[in-house]
py3Dmol code that shows the C-alpha trace and the ligand (Angstrom):
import py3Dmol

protein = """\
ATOM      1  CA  UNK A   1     -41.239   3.675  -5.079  1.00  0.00           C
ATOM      2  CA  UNK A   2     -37.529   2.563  -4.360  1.00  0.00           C
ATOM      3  CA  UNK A   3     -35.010   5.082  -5.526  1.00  0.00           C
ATOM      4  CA  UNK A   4     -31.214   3.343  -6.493  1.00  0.00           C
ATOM      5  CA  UNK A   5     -29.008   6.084  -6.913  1.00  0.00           C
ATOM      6  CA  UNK A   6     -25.378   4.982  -8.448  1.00  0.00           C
ATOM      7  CA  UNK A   7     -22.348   6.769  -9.314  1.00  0.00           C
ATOM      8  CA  UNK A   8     -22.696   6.131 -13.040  1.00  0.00           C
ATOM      9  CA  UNK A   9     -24.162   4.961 -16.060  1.00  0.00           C
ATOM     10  CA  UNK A  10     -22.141   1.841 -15.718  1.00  0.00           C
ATOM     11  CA  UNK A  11     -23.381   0.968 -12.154  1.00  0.00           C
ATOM     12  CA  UNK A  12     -26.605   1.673 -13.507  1.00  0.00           C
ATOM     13  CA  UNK A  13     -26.393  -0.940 -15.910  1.00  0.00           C
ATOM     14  CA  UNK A  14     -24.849  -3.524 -14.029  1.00  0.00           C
ATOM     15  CA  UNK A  15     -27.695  -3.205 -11.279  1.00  0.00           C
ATOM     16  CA  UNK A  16     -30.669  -3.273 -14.024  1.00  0.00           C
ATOM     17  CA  UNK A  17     -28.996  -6.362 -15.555  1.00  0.00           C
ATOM     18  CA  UNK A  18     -28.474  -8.181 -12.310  1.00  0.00           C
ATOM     19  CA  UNK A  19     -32.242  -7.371 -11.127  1.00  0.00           C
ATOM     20  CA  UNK A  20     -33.346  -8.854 -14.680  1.00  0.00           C
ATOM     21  CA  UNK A  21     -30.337 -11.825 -14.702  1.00  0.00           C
ATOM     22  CA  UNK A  22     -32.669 -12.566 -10.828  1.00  0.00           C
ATOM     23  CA  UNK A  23     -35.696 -13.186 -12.663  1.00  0.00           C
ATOM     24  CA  UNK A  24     -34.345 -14.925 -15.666  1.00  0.00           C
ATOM     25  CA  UNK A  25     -32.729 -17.972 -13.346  1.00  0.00           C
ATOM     26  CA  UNK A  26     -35.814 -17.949 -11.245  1.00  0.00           C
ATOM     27  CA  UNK A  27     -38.273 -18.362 -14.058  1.00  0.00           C
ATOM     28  CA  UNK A  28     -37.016 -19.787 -17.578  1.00  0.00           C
ATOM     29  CA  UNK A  29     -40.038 -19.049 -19.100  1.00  0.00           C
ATOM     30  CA  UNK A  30     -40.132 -14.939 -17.908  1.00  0.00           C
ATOM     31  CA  UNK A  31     -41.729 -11.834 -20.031  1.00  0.00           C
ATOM     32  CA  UNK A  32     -39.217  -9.376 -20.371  1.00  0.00           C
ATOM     33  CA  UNK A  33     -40.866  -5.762 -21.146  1.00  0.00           C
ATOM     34  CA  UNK A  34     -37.884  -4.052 -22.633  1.00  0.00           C
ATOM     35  CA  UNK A  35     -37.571  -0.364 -24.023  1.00  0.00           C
ATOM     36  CA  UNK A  36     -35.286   1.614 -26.895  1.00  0.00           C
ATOM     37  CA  UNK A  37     -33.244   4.773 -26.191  1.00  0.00           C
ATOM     38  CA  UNK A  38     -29.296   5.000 -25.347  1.00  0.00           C
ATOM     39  CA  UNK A  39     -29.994   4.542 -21.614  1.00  0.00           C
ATOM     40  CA  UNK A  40     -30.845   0.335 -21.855  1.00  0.00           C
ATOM     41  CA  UNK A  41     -27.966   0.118 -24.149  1.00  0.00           C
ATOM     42  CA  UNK A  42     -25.889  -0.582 -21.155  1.00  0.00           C
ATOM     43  CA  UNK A  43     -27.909  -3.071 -19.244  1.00  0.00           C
ATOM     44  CA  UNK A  44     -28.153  -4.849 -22.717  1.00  0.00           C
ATOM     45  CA  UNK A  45     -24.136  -5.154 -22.710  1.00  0.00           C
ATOM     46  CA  UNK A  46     -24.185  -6.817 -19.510  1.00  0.00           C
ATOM     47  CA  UNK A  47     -26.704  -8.900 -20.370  1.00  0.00           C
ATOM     48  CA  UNK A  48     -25.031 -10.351 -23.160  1.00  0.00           C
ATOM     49  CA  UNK A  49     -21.965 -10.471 -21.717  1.00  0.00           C
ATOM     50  CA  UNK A  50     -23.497 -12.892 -18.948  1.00  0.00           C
ATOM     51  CA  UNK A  51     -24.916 -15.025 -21.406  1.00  0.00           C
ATOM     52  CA  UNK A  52     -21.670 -15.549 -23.633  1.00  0.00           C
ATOM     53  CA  UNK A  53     -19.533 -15.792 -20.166  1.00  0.00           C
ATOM     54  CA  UNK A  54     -21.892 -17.114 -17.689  1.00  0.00           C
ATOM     55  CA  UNK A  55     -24.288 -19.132 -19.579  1.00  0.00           C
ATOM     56  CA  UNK A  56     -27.618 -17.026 -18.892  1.00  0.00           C
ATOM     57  CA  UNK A  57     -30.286 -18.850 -21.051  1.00  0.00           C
ATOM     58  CA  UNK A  58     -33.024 -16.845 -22.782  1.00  0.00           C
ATOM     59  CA  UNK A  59     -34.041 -19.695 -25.006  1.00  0.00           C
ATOM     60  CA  UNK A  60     -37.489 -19.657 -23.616  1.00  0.00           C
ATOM     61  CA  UNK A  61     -37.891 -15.636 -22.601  1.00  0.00           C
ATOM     62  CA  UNK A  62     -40.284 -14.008 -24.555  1.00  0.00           C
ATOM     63  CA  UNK A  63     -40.369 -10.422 -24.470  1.00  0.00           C
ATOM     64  CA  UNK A  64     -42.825  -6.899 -25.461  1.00  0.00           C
ATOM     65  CA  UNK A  65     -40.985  -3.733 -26.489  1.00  0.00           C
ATOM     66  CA  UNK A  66     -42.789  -0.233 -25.645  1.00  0.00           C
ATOM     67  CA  UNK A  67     -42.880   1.404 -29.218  1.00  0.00           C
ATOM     68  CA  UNK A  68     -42.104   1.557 -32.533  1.00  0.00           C
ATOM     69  CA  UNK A  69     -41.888   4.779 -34.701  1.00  0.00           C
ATOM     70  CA  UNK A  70     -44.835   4.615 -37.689  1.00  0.00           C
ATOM     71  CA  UNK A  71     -43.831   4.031 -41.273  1.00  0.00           C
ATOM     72  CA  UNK A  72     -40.572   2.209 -40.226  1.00  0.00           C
ATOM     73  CA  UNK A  73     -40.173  -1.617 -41.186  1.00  0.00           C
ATOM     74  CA  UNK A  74     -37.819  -3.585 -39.093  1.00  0.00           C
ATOM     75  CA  UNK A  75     -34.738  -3.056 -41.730  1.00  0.00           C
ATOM     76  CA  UNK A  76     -34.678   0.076 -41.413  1.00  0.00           C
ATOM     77  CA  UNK A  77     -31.681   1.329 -39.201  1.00  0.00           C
ATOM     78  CA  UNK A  78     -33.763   4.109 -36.903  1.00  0.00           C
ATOM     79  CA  UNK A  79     -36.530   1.064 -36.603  1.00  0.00           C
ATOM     80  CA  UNK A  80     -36.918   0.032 -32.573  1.00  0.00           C
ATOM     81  CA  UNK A  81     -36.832  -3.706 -34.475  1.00  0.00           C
ATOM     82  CA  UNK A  82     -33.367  -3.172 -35.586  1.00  0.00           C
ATOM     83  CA  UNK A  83     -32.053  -1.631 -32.202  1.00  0.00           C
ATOM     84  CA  UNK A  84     -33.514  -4.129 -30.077  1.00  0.00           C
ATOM     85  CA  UNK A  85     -32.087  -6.992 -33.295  1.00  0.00           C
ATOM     86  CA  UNK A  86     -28.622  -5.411 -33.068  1.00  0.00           C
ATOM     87  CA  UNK A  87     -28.478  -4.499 -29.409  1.00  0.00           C
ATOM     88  CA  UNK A  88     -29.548  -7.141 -27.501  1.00  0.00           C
ATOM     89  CA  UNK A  89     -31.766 -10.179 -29.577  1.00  0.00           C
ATOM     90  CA  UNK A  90     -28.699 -11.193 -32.047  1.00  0.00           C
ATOM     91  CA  UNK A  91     -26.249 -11.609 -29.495  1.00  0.00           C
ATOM     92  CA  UNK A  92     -28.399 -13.889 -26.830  1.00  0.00           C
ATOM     93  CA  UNK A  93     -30.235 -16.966 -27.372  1.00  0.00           C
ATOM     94  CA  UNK A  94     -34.040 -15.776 -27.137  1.00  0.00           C
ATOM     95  CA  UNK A  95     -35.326 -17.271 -30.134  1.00  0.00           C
ATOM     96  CA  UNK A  96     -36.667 -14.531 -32.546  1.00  0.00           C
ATOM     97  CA  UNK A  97     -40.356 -15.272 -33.023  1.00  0.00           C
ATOM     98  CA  UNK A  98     -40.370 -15.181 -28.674  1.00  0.00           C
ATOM     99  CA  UNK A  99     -39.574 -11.088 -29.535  1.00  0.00           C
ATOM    100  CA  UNK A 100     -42.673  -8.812 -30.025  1.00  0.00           C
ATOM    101  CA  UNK A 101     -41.599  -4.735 -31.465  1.00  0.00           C
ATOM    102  CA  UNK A 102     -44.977  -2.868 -32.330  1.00  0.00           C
ATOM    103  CA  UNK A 103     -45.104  -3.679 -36.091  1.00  0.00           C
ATOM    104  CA  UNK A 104     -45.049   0.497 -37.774  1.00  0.00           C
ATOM    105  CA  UNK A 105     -45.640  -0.799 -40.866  1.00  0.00           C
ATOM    106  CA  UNK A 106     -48.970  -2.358 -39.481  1.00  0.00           C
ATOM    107  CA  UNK A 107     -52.161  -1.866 -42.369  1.00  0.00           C
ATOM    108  CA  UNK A 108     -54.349  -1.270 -39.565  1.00  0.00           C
ATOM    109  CA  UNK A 109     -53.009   0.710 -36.555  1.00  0.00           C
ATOM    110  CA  UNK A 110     -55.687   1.078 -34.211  1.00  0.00           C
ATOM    111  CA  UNK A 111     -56.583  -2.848 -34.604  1.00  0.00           C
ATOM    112  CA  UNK A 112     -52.749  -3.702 -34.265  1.00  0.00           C
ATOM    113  CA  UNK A 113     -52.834  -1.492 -30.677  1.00  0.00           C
ATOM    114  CA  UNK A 114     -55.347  -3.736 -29.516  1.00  0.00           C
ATOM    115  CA  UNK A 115     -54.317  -6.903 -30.397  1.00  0.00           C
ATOM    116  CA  UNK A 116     -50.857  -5.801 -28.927  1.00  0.00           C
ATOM    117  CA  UNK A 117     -52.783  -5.042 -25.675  1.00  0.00           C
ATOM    118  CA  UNK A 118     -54.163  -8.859 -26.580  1.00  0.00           C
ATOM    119  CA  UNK A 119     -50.907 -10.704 -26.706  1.00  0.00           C
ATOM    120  CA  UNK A 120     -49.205  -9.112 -23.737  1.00  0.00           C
ATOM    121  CA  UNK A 121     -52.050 -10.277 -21.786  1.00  0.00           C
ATOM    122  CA  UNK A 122     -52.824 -13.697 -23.409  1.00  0.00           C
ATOM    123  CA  UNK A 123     -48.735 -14.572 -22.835  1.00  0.00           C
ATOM    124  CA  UNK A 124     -49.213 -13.759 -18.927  1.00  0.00           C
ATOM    125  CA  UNK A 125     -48.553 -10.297 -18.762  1.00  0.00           C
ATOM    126  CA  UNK A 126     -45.107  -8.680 -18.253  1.00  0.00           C
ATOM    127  CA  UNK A 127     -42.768  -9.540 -15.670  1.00  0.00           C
ATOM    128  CA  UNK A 128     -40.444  -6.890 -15.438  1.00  0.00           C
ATOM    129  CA  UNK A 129     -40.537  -3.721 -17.667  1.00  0.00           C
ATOM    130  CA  UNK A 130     -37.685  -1.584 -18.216  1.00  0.00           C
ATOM    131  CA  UNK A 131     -38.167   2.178 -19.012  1.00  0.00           C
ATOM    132  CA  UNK A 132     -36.199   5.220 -19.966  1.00  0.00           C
ATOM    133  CA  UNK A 133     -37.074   8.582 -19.252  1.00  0.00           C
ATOM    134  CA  UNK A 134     -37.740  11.492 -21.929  1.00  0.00           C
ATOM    135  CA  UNK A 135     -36.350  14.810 -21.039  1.00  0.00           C
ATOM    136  CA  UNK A 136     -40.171  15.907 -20.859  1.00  0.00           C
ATOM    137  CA  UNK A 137     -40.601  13.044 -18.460  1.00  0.00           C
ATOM    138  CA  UNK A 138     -42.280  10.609 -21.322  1.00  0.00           C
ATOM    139  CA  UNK A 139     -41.958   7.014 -20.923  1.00  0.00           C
ATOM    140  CA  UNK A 140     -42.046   4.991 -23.725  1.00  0.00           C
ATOM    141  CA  UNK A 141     -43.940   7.089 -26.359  1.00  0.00           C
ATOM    142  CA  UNK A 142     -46.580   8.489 -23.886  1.00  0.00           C
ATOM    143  CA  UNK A 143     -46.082  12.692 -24.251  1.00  0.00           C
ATOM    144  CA  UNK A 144     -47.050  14.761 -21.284  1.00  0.00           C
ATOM    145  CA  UNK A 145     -50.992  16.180 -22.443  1.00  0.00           C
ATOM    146  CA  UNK A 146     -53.613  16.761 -20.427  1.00  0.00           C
ATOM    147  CA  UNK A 147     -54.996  13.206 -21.240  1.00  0.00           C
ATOM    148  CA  UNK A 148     -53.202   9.858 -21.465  1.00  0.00           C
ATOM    149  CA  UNK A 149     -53.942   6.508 -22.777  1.00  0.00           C
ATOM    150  CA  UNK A 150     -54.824   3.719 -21.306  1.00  0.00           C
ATOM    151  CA  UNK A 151     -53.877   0.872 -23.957  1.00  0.00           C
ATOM    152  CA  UNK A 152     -51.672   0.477 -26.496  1.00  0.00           C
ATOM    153  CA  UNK A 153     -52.234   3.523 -29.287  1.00  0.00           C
ATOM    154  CA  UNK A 154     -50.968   5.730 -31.916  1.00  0.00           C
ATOM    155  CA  UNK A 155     -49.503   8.814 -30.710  1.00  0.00           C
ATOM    156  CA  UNK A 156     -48.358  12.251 -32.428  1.00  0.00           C
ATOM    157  CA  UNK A 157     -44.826  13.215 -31.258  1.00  0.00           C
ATOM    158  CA  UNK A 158     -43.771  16.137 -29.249  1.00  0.00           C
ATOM    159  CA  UNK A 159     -41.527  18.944 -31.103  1.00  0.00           C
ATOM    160  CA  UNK A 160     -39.538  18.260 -27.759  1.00  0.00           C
ATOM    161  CA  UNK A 161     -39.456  14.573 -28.568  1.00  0.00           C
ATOM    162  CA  UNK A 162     -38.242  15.081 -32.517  1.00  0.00           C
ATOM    163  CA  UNK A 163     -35.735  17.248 -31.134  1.00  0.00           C
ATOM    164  CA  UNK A 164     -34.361  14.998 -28.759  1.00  0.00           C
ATOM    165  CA  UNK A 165     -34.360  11.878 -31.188  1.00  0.00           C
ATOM    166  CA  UNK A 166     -33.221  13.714 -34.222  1.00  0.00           C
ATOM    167  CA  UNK A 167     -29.456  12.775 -32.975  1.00  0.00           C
ATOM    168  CA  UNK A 168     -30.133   9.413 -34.534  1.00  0.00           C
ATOM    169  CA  UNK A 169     -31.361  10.349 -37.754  1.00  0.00           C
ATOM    170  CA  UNK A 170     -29.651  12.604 -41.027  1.00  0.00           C
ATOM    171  CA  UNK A 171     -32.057  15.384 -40.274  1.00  0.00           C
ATOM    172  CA  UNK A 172     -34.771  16.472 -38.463  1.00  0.00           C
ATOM    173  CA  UNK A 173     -37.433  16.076 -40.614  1.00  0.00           C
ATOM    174  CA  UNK A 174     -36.563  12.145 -40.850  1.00  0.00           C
ATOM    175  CA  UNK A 175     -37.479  11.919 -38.122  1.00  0.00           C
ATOM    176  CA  UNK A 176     -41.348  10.228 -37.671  1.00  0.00           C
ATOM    177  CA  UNK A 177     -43.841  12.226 -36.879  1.00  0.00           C
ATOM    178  CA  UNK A 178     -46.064   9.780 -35.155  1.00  0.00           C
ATOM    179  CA  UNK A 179     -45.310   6.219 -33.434  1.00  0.00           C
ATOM    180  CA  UNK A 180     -47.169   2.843 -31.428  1.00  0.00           C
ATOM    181  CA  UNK A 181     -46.527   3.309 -27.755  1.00  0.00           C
ATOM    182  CA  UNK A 182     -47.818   0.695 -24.917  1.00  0.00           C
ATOM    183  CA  UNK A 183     -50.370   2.935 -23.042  1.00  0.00           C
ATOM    184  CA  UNK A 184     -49.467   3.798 -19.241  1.00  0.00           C
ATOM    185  CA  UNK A 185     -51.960   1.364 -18.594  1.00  0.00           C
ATOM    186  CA  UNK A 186     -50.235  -1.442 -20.498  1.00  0.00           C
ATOM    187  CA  UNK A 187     -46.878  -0.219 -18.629  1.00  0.00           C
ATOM    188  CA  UNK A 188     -48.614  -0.316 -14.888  1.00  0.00           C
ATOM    189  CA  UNK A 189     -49.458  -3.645 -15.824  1.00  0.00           C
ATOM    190  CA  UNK A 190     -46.205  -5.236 -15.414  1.00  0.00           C
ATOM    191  CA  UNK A 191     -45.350  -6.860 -12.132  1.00  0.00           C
ATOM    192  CA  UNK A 192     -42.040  -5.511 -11.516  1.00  0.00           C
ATOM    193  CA  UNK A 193     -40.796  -1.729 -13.271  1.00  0.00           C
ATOM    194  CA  UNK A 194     -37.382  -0.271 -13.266  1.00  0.00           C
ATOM    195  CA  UNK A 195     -37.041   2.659 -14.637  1.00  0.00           C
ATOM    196  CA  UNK A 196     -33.459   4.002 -15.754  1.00  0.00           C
ATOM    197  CA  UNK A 197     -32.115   7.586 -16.221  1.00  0.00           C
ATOM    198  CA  UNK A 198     -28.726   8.944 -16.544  1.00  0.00           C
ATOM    199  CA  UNK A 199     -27.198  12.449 -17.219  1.00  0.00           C
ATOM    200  CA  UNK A 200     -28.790  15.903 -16.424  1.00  0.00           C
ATOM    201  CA  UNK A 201     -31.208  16.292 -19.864  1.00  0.00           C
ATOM    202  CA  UNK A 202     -33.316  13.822 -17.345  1.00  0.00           C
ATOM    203  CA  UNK A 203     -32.690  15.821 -13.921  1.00  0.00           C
ATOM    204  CA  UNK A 204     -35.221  17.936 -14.338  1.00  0.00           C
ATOM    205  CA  UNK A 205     -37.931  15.332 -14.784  1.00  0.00           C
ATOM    206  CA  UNK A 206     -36.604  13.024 -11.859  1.00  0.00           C
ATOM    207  CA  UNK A 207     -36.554  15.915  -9.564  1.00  0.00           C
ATOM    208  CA  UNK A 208     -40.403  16.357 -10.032  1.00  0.00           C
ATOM    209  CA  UNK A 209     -40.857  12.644  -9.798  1.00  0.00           C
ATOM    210  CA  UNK A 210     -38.894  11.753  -6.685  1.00  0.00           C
ATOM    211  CA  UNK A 211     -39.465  14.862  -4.524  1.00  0.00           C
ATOM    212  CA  UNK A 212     -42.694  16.613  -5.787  1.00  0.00           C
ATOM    213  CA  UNK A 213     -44.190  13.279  -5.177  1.00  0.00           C
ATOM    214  CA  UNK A 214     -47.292  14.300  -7.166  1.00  0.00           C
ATOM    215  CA  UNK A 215     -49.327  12.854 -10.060  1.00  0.00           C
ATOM    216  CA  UNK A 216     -49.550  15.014 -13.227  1.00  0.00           C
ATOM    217  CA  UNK A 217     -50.274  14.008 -16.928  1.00  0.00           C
ATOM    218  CA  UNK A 218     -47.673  16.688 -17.424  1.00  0.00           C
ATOM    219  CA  UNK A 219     -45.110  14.475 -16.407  1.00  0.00           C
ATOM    220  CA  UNK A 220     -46.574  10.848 -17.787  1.00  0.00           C
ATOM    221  CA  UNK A 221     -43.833   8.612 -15.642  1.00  0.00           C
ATOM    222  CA  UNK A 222     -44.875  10.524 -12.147  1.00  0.00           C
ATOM    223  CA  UNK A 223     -47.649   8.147 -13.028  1.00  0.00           C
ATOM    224  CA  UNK A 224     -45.367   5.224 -11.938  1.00  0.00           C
ATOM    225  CA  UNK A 225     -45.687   6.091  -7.977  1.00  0.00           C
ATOM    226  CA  UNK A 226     -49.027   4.324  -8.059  1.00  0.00           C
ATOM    227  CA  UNK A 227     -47.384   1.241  -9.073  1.00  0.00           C
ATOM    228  CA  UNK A 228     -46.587  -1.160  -6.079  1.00  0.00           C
ATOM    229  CA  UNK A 229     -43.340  -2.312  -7.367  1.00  0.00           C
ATOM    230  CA  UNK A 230     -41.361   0.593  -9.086  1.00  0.00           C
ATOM    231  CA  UNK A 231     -37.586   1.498  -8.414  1.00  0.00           C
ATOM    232  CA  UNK A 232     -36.190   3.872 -10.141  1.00  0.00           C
ATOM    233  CA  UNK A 233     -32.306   3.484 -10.844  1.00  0.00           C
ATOM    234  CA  UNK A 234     -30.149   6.546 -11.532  1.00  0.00           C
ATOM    235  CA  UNK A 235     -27.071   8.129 -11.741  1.00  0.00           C
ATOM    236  CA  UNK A 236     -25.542  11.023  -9.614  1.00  0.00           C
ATOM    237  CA  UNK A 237     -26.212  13.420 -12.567  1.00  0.00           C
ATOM    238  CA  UNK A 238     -30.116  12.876 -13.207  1.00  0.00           C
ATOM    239  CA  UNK A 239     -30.409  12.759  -9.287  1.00  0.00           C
ATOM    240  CA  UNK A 240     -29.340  16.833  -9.742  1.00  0.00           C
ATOM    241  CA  UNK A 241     -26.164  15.826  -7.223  1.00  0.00           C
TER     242      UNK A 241
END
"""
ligand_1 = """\
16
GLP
C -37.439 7.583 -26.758
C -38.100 6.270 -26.376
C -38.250 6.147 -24.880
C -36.925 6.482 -24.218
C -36.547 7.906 -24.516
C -35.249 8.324 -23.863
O -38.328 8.629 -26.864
N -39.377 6.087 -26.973
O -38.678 4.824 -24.568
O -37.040 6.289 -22.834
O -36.396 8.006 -25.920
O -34.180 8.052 -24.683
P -32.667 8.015 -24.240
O -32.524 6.779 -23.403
O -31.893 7.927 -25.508
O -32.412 9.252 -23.466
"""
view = py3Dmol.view(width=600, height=400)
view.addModel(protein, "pdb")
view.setStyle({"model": 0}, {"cartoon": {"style": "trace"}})
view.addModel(ligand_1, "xyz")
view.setStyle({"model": 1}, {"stick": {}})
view.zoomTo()
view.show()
């Protein structure tokens, strides 16, 4: 595991973009595995930034996002189809069909996970994924349990994970109870990981990560220090300085 640790969320966001920016000039055709939260929001700004000022073409990028909260269609506002749409996808040139956000609405969930699992695999697989952190040390919707999931699958929130997400909706009890995560297996997958975390909610978490060094469930992205290409990128703040 490589550890970046910046001054600030800025700096953070600058070096994810530039590490993704890399890959899109090498290969035209890359899979970007991208993820919802506040903390990509950044790295998303830069992004489009270099493709307005610098040209950076994403007309033939396709791209897998993480998870999707069940029950919410793409129009709705707290949907992880309208953040990534009014983020990141409306303001570059990927073309829109290229963009793949866990349908919630899906008739049959199990049978959507799978053919999820399907298309990531069928495209290529994922070149880079980028991941958040949850407070509890999630990453994307995988909870810390004694068990974890292998593929793409339907998961039951954590009261710890409604808490922390209820910021974005009216109340509490908006918020979905259940959502479609990529598996850690799905996640491990990808050739290249960065995973992102700013501000001390996360310290806790990264602390266990970087200098426990140890697996546990408990903490679903300690998982991550198997993976041969992992670095995590953070700020002074979720590095407990
Ligand atoms: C949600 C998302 C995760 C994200 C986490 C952290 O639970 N499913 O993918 O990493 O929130 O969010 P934030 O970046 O807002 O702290």
């Amino acid at each position: 595991m490589k550890l970046m640790v910046m001054k600030n969320y800025d700096e953070i966001s600058k070096a994810c973009a530039g590490m993704i920016s890399e890959l899109v000039k090498k290969n035209s055709e890359a899979i970007l595995g991208l993820a919802t939260g506040s903390t990509p929001i950044g790295t998303y700004k830069e992004l489009i930034r270099m493709h307005k000022e610098e040209g950076l073409d994403f007309s033939k990028i396709k791209s897998f996002n993480l998870d999707e909260y069940v029950g919410l269609g793409g129009d709705h506002p707290n949907s992880y189809r309208y953040f990534m749409d009014h983020e990141l996808f409306n303001h570059i040139n990927i073309i829109k069909d290229n963009t793949n956000v866990p349908n919630g609405k899906a008739n049959n969930l199990e049978e959507f996970c799978k053919e999820y699992d399907e298309k990531i695999d069928r495209a290529g697989g994922v070149d880079i994924q980028i991941l958040g952190i949850g407070s509890n040390g999630h990453i994307a919707f995988n909870e810390p349990s004694s068990e974890l999931s292998v593929g793409t699958f339907v998961v039951s929130l954590t009261e710890s994970t409604i808490e922390d997400n209820k910021r974005f909706f009216e109340s509490i009890d908006d918020v979905p109870k259940k959502a479609i995560t990529m598996g850690i297996g799905t996640i491990m997958k990808a050739k290249k990981i960065i995973l992102l975390a700013n501000g001390k909610s996360k310290a806790n978490a990264i602390k266990r990560i970087v200098e426990d060094r140890k697996l546990t469930t408990e903490i679903p992205a300690s998982l991550l220090l198997l993976h041969p290409d992992v670095t995590f990128i953070v700020d002074e703040e979720a590095y407990g300085k």
